[in-house]
C-alpha positions as CSV (number, residue, x, y, z in Angstrom):
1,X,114.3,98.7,104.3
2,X,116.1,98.5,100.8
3,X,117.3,101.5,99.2
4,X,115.8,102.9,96.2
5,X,118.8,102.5,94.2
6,X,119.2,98.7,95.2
7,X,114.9,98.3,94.4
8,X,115.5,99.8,90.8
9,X,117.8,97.5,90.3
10,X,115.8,94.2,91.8
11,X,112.6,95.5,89.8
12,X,115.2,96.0,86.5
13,X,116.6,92.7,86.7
14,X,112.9,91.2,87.4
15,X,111.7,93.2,84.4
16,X,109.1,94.7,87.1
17,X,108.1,98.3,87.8
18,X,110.0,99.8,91.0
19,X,107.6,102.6,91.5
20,X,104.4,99.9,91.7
21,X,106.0,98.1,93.7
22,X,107.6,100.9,96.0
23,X,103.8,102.0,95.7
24,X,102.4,98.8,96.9
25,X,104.5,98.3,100.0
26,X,104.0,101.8,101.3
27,X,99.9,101.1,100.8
28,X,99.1,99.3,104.2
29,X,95.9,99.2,103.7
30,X,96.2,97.5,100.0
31,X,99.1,95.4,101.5
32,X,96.4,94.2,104.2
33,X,93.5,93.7,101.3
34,X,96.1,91.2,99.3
35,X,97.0,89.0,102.2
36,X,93.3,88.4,103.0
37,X,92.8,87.9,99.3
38,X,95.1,85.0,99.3
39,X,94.6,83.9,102.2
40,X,91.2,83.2,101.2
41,X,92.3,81.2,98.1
42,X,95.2,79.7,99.9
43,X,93.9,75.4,100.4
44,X,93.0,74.5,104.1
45,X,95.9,72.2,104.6
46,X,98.2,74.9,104.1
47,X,99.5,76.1,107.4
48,X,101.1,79.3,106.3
49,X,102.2,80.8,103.3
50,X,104.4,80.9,101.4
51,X,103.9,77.2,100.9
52,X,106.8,76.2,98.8
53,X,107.1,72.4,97.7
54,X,110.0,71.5,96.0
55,X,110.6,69.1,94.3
56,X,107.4,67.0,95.8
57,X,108.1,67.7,99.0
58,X,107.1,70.6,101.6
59,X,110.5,72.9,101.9
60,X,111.3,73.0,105.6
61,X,113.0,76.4,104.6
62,X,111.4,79.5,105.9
63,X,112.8,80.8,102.8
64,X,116.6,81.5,104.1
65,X,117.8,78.4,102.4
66,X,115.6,78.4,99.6
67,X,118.0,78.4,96.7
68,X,120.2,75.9,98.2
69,X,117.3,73.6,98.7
70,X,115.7,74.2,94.8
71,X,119.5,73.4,93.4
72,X,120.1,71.0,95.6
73,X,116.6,69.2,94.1
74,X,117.6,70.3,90.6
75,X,118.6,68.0,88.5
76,X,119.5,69.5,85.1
77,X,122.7,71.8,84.6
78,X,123.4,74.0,87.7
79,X,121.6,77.7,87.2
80,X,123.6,80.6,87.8
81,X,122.1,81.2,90.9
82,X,122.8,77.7,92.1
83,X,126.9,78.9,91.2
84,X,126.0,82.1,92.8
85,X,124.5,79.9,96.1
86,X,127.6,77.5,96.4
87,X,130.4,80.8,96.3
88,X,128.4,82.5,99.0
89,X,128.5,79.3,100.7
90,X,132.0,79.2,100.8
91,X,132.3,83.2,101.7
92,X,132.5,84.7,98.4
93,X,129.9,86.6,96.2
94,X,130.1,86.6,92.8
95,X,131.4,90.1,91.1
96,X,127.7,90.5,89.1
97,X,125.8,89.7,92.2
98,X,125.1,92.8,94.0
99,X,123.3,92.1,97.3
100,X,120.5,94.7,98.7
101,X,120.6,93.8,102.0
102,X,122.4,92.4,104.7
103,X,122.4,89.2,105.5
């Protein structure tokens, strides 16, 4: 569960509302209503969601290695997350990222 403080923050950053999205994933029943919704438009050769291609290709990521795969694909300057990627890599965070969760 992530703390209120550390959702504000995600939500802020995200320029999203923490107390709709609090909202939303304390409504089971809604929560239930919105996976059926897109599982119904999700395309029949999908397996599972979510289905992420990048960069043509079908990530084999089950979304742990995500960012590393996307800036690994990337090919224009690095994005700060791709910095923030390679210094947790090596053991470091960066001093503006401040993680919600342990890993």
């Amino acid at each position: 569960r992530v703390s209120n403080e550390c959702l504000s923050r995600c939500a802020s950053a995200a320029e999203m509302d923490a107390t709709k999205l609090d909202a939303c994933v304390k409504d089971a029943p809604r929560a239930a209503a919105l996976q059926r919704k897109y599982f119904a438009l999700t395309p029949s050769d999908h397996k599972y969601t979510p289905w992420v291609v990048v960069g043509g290709n079908l990530s084999k990521s089950s979304g742990s290695k995500l960012t590393e795969e996307v800036c690994k694909a990337y090919k224009g300057p690095a994005p700060a997350a791709c910095a923030a990627e390679v210094l947790a890599k090596a053991g470091r965070v960066p001093a503006d990222v401040q993680p919600c969760a342990a890993p």
